[in-house]
N, C-alpha and C positions, 0 to 999 in steps of 0.2 A: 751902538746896538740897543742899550736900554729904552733910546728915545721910541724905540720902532714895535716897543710891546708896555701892552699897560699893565698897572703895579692891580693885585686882584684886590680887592676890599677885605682882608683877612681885621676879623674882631678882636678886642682886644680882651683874650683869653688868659687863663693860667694854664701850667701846665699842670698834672696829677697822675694818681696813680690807677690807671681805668682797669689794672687786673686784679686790686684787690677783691677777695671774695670771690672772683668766677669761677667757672669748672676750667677742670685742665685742657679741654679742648680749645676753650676760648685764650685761653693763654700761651698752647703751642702757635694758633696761627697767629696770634699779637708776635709772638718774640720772630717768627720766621716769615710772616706776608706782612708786618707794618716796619717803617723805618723813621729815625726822626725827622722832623720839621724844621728848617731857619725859624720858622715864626713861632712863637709858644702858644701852649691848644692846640697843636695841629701835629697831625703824622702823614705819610705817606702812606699808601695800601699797595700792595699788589693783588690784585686779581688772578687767582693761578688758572692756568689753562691745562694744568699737567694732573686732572682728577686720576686717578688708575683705572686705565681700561678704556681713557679716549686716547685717541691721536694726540701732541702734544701739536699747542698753539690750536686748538680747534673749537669751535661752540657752535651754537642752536641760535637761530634767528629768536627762540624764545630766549635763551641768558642774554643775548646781545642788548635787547630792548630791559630786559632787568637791570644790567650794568647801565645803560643809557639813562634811568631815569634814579637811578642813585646817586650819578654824577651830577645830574640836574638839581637833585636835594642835598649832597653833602660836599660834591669839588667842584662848585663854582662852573656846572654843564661841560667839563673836560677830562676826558681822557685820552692816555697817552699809549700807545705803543709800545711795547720792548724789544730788543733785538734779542730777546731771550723767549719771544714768543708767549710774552704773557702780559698782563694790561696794568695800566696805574692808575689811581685815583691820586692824586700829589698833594691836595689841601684839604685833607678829612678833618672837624673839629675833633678833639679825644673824647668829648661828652658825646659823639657820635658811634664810633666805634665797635662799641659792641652789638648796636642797632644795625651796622653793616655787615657784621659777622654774622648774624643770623639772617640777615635778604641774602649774603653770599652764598653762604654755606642750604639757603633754602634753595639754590638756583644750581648745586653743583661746584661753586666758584670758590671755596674755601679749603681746599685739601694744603694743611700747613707745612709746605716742601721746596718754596722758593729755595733757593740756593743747595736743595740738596742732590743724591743721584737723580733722581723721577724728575726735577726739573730742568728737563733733557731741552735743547734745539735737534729736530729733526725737518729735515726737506720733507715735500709731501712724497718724492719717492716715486715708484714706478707703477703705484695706485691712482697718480692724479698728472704723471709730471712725464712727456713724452721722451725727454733726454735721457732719465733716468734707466743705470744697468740693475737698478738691486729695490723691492722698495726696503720700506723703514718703521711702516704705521705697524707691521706684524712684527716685528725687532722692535721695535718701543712699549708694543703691548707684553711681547715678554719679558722684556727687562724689569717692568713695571710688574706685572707676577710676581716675579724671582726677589723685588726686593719693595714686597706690601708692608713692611713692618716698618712705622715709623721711630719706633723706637732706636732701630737699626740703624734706618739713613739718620737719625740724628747722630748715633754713635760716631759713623763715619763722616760726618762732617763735612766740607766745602770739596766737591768734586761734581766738576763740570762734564759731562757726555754728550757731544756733538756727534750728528751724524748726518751722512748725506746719501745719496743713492749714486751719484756719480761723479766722475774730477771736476765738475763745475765746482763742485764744493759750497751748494747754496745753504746746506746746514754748519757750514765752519768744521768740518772735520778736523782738518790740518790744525789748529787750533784748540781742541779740547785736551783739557788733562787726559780725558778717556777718549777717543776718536774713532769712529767707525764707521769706514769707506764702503757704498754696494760695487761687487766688481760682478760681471759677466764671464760665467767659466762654459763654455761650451751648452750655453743657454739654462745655465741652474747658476743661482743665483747665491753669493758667495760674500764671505764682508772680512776684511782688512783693518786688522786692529792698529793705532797707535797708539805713545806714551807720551806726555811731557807736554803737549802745547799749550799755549798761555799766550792771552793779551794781555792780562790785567798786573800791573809793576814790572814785570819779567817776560816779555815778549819772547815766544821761541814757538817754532815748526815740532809737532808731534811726531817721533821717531816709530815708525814700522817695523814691529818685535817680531812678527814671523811670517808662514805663509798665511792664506787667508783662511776663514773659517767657514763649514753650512749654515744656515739660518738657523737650524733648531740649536745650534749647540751658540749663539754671539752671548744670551744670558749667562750661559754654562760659566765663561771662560773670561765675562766680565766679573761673575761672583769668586772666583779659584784670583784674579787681579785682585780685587779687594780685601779679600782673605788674607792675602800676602801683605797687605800694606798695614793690616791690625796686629799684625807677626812683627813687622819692621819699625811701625812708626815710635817717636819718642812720645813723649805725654803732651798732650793737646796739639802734637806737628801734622800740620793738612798732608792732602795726599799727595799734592803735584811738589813738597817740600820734602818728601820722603823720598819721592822718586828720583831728585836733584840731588839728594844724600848721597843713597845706594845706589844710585844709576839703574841700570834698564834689565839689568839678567836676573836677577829674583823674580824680578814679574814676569819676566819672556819663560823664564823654568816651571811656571803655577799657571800660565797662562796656557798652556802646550803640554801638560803633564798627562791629562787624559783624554781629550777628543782626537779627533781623525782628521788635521790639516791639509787643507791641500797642498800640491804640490806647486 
C-alpha cells in the first residue's frame, strides 16, 4: 500500500512551543482544533464547520476558496474530509500556525470546539434531504444557542451528539453518546432521544430513554441530560463513561422531568 502513495517532502523542523505569549483565544483553538504530527514542525489542524449559528458541516463558496488556498500555502495543496463534518489540514509547519489561526478565524473557520457538544454530525434533514421525517439544521441551531459558552462545553468535555432526520440514520444517530432521531408524528415533527452509543474503543447501539420530544423543547432536555452528568460524574470521567457507570435512569428521570413527551 505505501508503494501506491508518495512520501510529502516535510522539512526538517523542530518542534516548539508556538503558544507561548499568545492570547487565550489563540491557545483554546491550538489545544482543541490542532493535534500532533509523526513528523516534527508539524501539527494537524482542523477546520471547524460547527461556528454557532450555521448548519454543522456547512460553508460559503467564499471560505471554501480561503481553505483552498491555505492548503496550497501551508499542507502541501490537501485537504481532507471528516466523517465528523469538518475539514483538515494534516501537514501545517508549527512556525505557521498562528498565521492560519487568524486567515481561519478571519473566514469564520476557527470556532475552538472540535470534539466538544457544538461539534455535532447532523444530516441535512428535511430542509435539503427528501427522505427525511424531521429536519435538524433548526435542532442544531438551537442546541448551539443553549450551549454558546465555551467555557462550558470545555467544562463538559468529550460528548458526541449525532443526529439525523430519519432511520436511514445518515447522521449516525444510533451511535452518539447523545443521539437524536427526527420522527413524523401525525405531520409535526418530533425527535427521539438516545443514550450510550459509541464507535470509538467501546462499540455500542444508543439506548432510547423515552417517548419522543417537540422540536422547541430537543435543547431543553439535552441541557436537564447534561446537568445530570455534572451531578454524577467522578473527577475528569467523560460522559458516555458516566453513563456506563450509573446506567440510563438518572438521565431518563432529568431528561423527562419537565417538558411535554409524547406519547
Amino acid at each position: 500500500m505505501r508503494t501506491q502513495f508518495r512520501q510529502q517532502p516535510y522539512r526538517a523542523l523542530a518542534d516548539f512551543d508556538v503558544t507561548a505569549g499568545r492570547e487565550p483565544a489563540f491557545l483554546a483553538w491550538h489545544r482543541y482544533n490542532t493535534r500532533p504530527h509523526r513528523v516534527p514542525g508539524y501539527r494537524a489542524v482542523f477546520v471547524s464547520l460547527k461556528s454557532h449559528g450555521s448548519a454543522p458541516g456547512d460553508m460559503t463558496s467564499e471560505q471554501m476558496e480561503a481553505v483552498a488556498a491555505l492548503a496550497e500555502r501551508v499542507s502541501f495543496g490537501l485537504i481532507r474530509t471528516t466523517h465528523s463534518q469538518n475539514l483538515l489540514l494534516a501537514d501545517v509547519p508549527q512556525q505557521e500556525l498562528y498565521a492560519v489561526w487568524q486567515e481561519l478565524r478571519l473566514h469564520g473557520l476557527a470556532t475552538p470546539n472540535i470534539g466538544t457538544l457544538t461539534d455535532m454530525i447532523a444530516c441535512p434533514g428535511l430542509d435539503f434531504c427528501g427522505l427525511a421525517n424531521a429536519g435538524t439544521i433548526a435542532v442544531a441551531r438551537q442546541i448551539q444557542q443553549r450551549f454558546d459558552d465555551l467555557d462550558y462545553l470545555y467544562d463538559l468535555g468529550d460528548i458526541e451528539i449525532k443526529m439525523s432526520g430519519c432511520m436511514n440514520g445518515c447522521g449516525h444517530h444510533h451511535v452518539g453518546h447523545i443521539g437524536i432521531l427526527g420522527v413524523d408524528k401525525h405531520g409535526e415533527e418530533w425527535y427521539q432521544i438516545t443514550l450510550g452509543g459509541s464507535v470509538n474503543g467501546f462499540t455500542a447501539l444508543g439506548e432510547v430513554i423515552g417517548p419522543s420530544v417537540p422540536q422547541n423543547e430537543v435543547a431543553a432536555v439535552i441541557e436537564r441530560i447534561v446537568s445530570e452528568y455534572r451531578r454524577q460524574r467522578l473527577t475528569d470521567e467523560r460522559f458516555i463513561d458516566t453513563i456506563r457507570r450509573v446506567g440510563l435512569e438518572p438521565f431518563r428521570e432529568s431528561a423527562y422531568a419537565l417538558h411535554p413527551a409524547a406519547a
